[in-house]
RODO-2510 file (C-alpha; in nm, 4 decimals, decimal comma):
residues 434
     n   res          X          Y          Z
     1     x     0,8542    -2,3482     1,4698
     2     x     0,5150    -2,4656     1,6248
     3     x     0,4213    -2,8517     1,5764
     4     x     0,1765    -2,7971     1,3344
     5     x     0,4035    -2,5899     1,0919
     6     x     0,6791    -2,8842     1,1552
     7     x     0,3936    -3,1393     1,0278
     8     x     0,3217    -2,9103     0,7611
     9     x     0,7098    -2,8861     0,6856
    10     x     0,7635    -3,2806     0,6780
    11     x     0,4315    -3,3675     0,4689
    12     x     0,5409    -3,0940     0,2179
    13     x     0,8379    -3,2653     0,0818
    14     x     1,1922    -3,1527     0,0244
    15     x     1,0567    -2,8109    -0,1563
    16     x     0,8357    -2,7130     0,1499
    17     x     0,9628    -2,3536     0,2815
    18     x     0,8519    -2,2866     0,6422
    19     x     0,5738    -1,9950     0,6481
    20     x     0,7096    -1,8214     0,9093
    21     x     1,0477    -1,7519     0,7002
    22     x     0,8251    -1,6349     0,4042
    23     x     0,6552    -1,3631     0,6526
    24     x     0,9858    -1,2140     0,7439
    25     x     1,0316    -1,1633     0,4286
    26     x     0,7337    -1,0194     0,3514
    27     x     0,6830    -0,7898     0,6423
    28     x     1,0410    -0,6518     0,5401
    29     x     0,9649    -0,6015     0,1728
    30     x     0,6349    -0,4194     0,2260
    31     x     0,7512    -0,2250     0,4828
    32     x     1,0779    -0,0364     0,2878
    33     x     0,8210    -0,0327     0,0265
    34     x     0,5787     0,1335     0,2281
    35     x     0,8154     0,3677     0,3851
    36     x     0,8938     0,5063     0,0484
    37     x     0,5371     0,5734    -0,0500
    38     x     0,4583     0,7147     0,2656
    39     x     0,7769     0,9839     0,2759
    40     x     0,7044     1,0958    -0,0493
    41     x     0,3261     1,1293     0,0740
    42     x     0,3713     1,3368     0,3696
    43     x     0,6800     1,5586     0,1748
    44     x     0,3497     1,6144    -0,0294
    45     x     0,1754     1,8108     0,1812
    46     x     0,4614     1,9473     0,3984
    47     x     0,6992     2,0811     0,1653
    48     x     0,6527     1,9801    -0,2383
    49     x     0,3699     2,2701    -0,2214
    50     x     0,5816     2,5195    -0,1341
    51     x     0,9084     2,4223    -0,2928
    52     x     0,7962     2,2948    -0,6028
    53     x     0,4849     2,4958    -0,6512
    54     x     0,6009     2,8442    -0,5165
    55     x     0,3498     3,0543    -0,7399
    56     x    -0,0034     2,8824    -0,6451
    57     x    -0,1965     2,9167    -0,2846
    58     x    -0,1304     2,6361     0,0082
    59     x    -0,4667     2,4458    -0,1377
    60     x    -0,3316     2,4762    -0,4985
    61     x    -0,0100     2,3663    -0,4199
    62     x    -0,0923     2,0366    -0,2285
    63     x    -0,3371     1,9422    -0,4805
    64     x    -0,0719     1,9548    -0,7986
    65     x     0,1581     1,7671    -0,5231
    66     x    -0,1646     1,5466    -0,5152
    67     x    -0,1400     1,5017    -0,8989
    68     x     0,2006     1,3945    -0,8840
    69     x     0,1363     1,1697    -0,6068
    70     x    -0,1372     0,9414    -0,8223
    71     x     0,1283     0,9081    -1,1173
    72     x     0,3316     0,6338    -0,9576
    73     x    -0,0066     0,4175    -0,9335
    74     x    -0,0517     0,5001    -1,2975
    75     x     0,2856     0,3565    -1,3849
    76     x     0,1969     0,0469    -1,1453
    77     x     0,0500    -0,1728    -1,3859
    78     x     0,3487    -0,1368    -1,6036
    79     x     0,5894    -0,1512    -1,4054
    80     x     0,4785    -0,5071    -1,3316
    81     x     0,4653    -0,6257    -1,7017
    82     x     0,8126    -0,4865    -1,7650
    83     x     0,9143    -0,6692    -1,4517
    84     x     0,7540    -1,0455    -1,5305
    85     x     0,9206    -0,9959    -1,8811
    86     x     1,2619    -0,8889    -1,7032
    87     x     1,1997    -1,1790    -1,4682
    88     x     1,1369    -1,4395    -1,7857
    89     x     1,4598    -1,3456    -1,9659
    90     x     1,7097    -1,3361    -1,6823
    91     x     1,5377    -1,4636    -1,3375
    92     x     1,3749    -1,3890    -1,0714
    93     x     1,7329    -1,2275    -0,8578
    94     x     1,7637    -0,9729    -1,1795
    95     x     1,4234    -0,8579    -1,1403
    96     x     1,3947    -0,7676    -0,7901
    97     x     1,7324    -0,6672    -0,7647
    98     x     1,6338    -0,4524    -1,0793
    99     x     1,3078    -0,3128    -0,9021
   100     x     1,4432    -0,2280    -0,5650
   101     x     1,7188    -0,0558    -0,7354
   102     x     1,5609     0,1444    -0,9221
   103     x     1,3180     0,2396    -0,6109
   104     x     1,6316     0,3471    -0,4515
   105     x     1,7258     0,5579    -0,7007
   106     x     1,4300     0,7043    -0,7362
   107     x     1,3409     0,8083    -0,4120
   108     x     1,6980     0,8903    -0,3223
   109     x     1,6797     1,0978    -0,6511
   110     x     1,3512     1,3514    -0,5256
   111     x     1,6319     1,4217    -0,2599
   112     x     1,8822     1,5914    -0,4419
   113     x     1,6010     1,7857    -0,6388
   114     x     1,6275     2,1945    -0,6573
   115     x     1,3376     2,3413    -0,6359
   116     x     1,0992     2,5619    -0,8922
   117     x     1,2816     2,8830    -0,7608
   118     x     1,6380     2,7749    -0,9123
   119     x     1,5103     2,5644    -1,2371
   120     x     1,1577     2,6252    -1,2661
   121     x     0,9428     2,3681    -1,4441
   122     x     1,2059     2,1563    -1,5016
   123     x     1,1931     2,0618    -1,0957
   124     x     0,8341     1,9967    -1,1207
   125     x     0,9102     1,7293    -1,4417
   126     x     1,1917     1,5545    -1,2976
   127     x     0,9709     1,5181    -0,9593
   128     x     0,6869     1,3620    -1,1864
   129     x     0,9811     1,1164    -1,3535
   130     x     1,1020     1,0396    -1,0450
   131     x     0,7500     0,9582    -0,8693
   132     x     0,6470     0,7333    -1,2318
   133     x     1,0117     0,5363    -1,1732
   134     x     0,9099     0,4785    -0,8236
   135     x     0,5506     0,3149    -0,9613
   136     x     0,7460     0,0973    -1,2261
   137     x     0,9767    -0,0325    -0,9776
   138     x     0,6909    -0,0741    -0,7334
   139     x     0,5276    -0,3352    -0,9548
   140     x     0,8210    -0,4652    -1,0545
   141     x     0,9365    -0,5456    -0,6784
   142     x     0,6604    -0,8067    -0,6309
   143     x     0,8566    -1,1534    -0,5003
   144     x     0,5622    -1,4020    -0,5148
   145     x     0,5938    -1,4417    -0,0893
   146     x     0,2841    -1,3673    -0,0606
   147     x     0,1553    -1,5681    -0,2905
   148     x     0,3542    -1,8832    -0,1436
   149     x     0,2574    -1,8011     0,1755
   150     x    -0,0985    -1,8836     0,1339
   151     x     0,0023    -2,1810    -0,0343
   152     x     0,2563    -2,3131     0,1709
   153     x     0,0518    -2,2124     0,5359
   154     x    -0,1675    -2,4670     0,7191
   155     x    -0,5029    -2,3913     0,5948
   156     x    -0,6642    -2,2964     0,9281
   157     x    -0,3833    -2,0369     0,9841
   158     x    -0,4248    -1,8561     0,6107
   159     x    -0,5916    -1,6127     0,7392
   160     x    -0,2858    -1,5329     1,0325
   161     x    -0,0026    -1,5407     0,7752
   162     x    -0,2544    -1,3239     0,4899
   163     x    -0,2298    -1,0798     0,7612
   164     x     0,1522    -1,0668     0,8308
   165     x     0,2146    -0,9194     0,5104
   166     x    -0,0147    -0,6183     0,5533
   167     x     0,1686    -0,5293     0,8278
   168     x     0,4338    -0,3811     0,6407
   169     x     0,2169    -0,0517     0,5078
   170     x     0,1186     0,0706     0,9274
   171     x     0,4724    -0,0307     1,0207
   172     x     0,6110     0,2055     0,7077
   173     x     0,3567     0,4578     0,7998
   174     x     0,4802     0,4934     1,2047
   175     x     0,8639     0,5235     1,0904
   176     x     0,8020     0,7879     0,8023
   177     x     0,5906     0,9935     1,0536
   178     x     0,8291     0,9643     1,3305
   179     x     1,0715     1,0789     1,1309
   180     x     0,9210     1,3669     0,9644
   181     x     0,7980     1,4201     1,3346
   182     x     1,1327     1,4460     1,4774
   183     x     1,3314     1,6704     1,1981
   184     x     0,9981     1,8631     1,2269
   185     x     1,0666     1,9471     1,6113
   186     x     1,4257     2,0110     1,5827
   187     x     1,4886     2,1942     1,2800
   188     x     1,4318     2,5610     1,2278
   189     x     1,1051     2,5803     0,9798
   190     x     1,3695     2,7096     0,6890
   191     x     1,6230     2,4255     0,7652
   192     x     1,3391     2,1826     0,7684
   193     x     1,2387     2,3165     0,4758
   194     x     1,5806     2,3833     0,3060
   195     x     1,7421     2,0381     0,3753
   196     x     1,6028     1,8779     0,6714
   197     x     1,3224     1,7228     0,4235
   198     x     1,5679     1,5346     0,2001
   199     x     1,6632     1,3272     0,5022
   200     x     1,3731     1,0498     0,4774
   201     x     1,4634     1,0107     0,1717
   202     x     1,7939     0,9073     0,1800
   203     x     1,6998     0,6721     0,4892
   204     x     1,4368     0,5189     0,2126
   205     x     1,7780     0,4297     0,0152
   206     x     1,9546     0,2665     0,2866
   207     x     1,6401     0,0876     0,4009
   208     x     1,6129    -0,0684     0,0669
   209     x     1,9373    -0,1466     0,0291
   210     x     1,8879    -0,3500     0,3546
   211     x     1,5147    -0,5008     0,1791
   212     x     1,7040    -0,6321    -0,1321
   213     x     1,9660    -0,8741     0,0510
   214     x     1,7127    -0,9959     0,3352
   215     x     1,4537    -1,0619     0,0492
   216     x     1,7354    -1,1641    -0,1838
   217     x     1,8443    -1,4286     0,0636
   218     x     1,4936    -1,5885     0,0494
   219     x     1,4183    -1,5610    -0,2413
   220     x     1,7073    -1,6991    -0,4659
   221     x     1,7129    -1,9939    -0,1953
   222     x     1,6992    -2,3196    -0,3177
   223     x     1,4249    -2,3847    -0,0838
   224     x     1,2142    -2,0977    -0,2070
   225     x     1,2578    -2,1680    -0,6304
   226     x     1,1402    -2,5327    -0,5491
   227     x     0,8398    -2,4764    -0,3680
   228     x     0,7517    -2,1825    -0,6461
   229     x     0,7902    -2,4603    -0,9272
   230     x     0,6165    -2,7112    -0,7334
   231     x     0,3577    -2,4688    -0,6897
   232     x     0,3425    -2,3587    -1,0670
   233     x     0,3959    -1,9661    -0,9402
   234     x     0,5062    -1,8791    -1,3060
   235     x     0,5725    -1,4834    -1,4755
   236     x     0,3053    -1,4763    -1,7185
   237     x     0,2901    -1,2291    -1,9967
   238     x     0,0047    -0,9990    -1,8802
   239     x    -0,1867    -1,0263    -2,2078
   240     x    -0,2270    -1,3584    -2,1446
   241     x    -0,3116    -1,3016    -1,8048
   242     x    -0,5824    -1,0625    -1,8757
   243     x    -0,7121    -1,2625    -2,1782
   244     x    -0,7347    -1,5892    -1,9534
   245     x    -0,8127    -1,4282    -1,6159
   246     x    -0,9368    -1,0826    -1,7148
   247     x    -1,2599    -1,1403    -1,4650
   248     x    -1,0926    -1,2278    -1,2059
   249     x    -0,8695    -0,9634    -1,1791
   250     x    -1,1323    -0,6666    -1,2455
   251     x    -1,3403    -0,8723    -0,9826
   252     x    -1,0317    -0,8816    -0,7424
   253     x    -0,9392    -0,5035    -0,7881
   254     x    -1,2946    -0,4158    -0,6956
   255     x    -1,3219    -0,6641    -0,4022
   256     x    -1,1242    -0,4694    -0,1119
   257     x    -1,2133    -0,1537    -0,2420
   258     x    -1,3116     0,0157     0,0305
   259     x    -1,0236    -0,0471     0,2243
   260     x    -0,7842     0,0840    -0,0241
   261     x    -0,9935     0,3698    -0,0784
   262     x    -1,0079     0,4325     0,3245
   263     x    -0,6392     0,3882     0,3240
   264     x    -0,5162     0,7211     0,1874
   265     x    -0,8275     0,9167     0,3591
   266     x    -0,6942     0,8256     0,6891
   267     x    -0,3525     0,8228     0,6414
   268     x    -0,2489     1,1127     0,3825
   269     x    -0,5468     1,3362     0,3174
   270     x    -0,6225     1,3990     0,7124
   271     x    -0,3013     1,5927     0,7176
   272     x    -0,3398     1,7741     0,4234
   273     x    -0,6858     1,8943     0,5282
   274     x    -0,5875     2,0110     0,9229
   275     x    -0,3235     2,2287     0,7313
   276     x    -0,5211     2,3627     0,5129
   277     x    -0,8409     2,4620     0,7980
   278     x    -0,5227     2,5381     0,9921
   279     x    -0,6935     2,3672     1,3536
   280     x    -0,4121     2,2144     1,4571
   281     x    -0,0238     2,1912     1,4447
   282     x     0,1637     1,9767     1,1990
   283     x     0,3967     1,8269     1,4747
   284     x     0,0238     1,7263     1,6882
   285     x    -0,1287     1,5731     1,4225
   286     x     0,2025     1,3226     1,2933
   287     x     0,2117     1,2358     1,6647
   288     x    -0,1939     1,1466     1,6967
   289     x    -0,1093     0,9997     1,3291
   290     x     0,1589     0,7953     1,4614
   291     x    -0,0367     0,6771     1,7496
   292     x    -0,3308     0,5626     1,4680
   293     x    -0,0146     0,3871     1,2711
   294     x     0,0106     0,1592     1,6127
   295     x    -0,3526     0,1475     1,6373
   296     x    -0,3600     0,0217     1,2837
   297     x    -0,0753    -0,2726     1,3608
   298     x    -0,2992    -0,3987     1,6302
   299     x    -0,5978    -0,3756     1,4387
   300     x    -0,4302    -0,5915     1,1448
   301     x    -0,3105    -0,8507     1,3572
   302     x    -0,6653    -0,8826     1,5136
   303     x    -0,8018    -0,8779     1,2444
   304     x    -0,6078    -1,2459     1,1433
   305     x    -0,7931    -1,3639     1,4296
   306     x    -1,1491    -1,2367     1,2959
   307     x    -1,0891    -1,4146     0,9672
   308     x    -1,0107    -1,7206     1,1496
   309     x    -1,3124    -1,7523     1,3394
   310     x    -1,6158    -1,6085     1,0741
   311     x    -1,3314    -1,6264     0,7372
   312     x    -1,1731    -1,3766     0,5382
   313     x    -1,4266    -1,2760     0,2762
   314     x    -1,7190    -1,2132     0,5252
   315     x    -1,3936    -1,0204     0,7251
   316     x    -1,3428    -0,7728     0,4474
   317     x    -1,7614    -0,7226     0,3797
   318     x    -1,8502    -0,6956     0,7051
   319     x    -1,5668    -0,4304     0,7049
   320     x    -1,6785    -0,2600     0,4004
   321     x    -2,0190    -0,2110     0,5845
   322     x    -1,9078    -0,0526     0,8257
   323     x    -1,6569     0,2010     0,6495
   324     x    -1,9820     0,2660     0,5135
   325     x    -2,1332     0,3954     0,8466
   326     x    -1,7972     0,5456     0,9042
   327     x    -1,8300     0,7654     0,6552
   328     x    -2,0918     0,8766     0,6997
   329     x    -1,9821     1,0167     1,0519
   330     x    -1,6665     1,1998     0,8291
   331     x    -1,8135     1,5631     0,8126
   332     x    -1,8734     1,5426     1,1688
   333     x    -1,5680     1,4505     1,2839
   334     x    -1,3486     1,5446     1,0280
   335     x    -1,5041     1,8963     1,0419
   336     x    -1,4978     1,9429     1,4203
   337     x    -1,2929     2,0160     1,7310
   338     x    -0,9351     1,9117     1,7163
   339     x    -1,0382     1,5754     1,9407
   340     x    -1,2998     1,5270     1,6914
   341     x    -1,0386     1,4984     1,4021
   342     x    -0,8040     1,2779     1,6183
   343     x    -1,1194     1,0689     1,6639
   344     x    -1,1922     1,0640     1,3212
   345     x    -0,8000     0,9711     1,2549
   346     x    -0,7647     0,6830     1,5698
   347     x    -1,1237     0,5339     1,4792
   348     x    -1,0142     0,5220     1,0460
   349     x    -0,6734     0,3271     1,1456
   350     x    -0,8956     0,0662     1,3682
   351     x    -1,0965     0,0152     1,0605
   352     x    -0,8287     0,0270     0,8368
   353     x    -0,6526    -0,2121     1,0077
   354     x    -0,9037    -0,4975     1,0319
   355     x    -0,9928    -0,4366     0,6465
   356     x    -0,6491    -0,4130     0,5213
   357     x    -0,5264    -0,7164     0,7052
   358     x    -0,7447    -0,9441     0,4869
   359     x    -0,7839    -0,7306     0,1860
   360     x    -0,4914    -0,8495     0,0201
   361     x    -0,5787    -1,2037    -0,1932
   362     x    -0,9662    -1,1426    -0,0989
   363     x    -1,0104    -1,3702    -0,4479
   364     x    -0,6753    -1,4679    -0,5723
   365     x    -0,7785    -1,8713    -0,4537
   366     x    -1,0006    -1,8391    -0,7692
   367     x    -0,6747    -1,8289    -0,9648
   368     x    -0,5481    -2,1435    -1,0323
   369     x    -0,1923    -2,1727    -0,9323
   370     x    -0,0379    -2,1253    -1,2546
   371     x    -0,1718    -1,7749    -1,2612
   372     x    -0,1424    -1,6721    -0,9186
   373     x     0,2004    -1,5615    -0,9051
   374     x     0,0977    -1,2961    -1,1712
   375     x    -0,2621    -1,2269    -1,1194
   376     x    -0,1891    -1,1545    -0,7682
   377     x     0,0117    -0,8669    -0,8577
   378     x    -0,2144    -0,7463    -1,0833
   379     x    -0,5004    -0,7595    -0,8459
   380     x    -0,3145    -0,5749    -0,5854
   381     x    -0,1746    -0,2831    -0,8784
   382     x    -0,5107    -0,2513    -0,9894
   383     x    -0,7055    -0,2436    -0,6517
   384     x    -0,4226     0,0555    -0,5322
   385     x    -0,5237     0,2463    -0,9154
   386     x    -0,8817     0,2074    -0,8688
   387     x    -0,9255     0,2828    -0,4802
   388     x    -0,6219     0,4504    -0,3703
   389     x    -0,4035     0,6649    -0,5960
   390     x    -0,6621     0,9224    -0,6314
   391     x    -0,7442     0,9432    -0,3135
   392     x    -0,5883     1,2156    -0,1504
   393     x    -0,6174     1,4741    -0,4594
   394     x    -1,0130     1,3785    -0,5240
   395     x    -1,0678     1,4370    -0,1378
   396     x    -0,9148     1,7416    -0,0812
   397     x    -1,0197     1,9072    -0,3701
   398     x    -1,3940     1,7903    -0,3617
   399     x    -1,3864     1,8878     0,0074
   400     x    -1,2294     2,2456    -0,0175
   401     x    -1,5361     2,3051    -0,2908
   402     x    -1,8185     2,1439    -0,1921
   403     x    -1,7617     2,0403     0,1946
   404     x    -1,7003     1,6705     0,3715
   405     x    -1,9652     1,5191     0,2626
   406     x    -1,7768     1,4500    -0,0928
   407     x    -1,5120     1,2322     0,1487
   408     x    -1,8306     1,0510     0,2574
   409     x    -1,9278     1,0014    -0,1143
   410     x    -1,5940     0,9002    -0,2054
   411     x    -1,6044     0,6369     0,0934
   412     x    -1,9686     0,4919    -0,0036
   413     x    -1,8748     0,4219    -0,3612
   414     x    -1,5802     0,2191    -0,2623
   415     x    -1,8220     0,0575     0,0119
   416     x    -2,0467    -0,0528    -0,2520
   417     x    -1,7976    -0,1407    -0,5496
   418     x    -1,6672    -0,3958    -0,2685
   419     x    -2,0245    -0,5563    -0,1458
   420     x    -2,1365    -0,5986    -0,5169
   421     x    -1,7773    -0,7490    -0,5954
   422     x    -1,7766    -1,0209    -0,3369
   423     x    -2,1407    -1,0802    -0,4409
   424     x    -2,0544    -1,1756    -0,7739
   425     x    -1,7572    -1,3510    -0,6691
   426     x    -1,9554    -1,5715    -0,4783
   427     x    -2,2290    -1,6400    -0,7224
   428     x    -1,9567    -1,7517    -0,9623
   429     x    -1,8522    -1,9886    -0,6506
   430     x    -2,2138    -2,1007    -0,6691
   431     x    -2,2358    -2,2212    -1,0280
   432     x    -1,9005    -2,3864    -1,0435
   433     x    -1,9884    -2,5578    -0,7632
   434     x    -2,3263    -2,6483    -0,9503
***
């Protein structure tokens, strides 16, 4: 532990919890997480369309995938009012042991799925329960460590540990790829398709199983339910939450906007539109993906140091701007030679990475600490509905019919949902401070 976390450590009292434990924790947690989402959003465009969607066209097929995809940001919300209430009656161990559970299940459940051929619409509804238990448990899994990490880090370093916890969606990204990559290369293309799939899935389980007792270890230390009840990080009943701090979560959700809408375009939708045009290999674009996935760590841990120096909120809208130009150079890119796509894919994960890495808690200091614990899950569930969980299926689809330029679209009205969000944000700033 550095000197200045020590000082922080010994002026915090007996319920201080260093920050750098809290980011292990987090960086695990968001990365099983992550992994999850990101197998089931690859399996979406490499096998659900054929095996669960047998009687449409490739197109047809990855958008209904697409449809199912969005559901478990649907059930987000929910999942993290069922949760709070869960965590209420019988504590915070319950709950997350509850949530990551049930993710387990979930995921390991799409697994064992047959597909349309042997049970027909019946595999296409137990895929959509499956990916809606996988939402609920999503938002129920929310610990709070991020939360107490911004409370419980030295001030000048916020903007370091905000960005620890983001690394957990690149780092999911790079080991779902790699392994889709690898059972891609040595499988025959009907074993891949026939059983070689279900394999990431499984992993997901055992992963999470591993999640639960290194966050369970943290979190139900007495260390860790001191500082959260020093801080006032209480489960609040989300009517309340939206009837006392309504505005601040809308104006959180909108506020990193354009990252979460980026994040999908670069990381799911890329794929699905190379297969579809057909200009390159599914095995060379996961490996220029995976490459982007380490561009995108780097680029999240840089972009602590950016916040540091010119502060988080002008990180994430000076970010926003440029997505915007970004997008603009999507048709382009997206629509040319194969090392114009990996450009447009290696460029999006630099970007991504820089916005991402501060776009979690862009406003949650204007909740006061009693509401935090809640209103920064909230923020985060309703940021991902809003910018992300559409993503893929709006882009592909507008694309196929009516060319690039919709991703560009798509891209600008996230762009400007985000600059007129901090805006407001920081006139309220101005008249409280008035």
């Amino acid at each position: 532990m550095s000197h200045t976390l020590q000082a922080h450590a010994a002026h915090s009292g007996p319920a201080s919890v260093a920050p750098n434990e809290i980011a292990v924790g987090v960086v695990i947690g968001r990365t099983s997480e992550y992994f999850d989402f990101f197998v089931y959003g690859i399996a979406s465009v490499l096998i659900f369309p054929q095996l669960f969607f047998p009687f449409t066209g490739q197109l047809q097929g990855m958008l209904y995938s697409f449809s199912l995809f969005a559901l478990a940001f649907v059930a987000r919300p929910f999942g993290t009012a069922l949760f709070m209430w869960i965590q209420r009656q019988w504590g915070r161990g319950v709950k997350l042991t509850a949530a990551l559970f049930l993710l387990g299940t979930a995921t390991a459940g799409i697994a064992f799925l047959p597909g349309y051929e042997k049970i027909g619409g019946y595999a296409i509804a137990l895929l959509a329960l499956l990916r809606i238990m996988q939402g609920v448990a999503f938002g129920g899994s929310w610990d709070g460590l991020p939360s107490l990490l911004a409370l419980n880090a030295p001030k000048e370093r916020r903007s370091w540990y905000a960005m620890i916890g983001q690394l957990g969606a690149p780092l999911g990204f790079v080991i779902a790829s790699a392994l889709f990559l690898y059972l891609y290369n040595s499988l025959s293309a009907p074993d891949f398709l026939g059983w070689g799939w279900r394999y990431p899935f499984f992993v997901a389980f055992a992963i999470n199983v591993v999640a639960l007792f290194a966050r369970l270890r943290l979190v139900l230390g007495e260390e860790y339910t001191e500082a959260m009840q020093e801080k006032s990080l209480e489960p609040i009943r989300t009517t309340e939450m939206v009837r006392e701090q309504g505005y601040n979560i809308f104006i959180g959700s909108f506020a990193a906007l354009a990252s979460y809408a980026l994040f999908h375009v670069v990381t799911i939708f890329p794929l699905s539109w190379i297969a579809f045009q057909g200009s390159q290999t599914t095995a060379q674009v996961l490996t220029v993906q995976i490459v982007g996935g380490f561009v995108g760590i780097l680029a999240t841990i840089g972009s602590g140091w950016i916040a540091a120096r010119i502060g988080k909120r002008t990180t994430v809208g000076a970010l926003a701007a440029m997505i915007g130009v970004f997008s603009l150079l999507t048709p382009l890119l997206l629509g040319g030679s194969p090392v114009m796509q990996d450009t447009f894919i290696l460029l999006g994960f630099a970007l991504l990475g820089v916005s991402y890495g501060q776009a979690s808690g862009t406003v949650t200091a204007n909740f006061a600490p009693r509401f935090r614990y809640t209103g920064a899950a909230l923020t985060s569930d309703f940021a991902w509905l809003f910018g992300a969980a559409f993503a893929p299926l709006v882009a592909l689809g507008l694309s196929a019919k009516f060319g690039l330029l919709s991703v560009t679209v798509y891209l600008l009205s996230g762009v400007i949902c985000t600059l007129i969000a901090l805006a407001i944000n920081q006139s309220l700033e101005d008249q409280t401070e008035e």
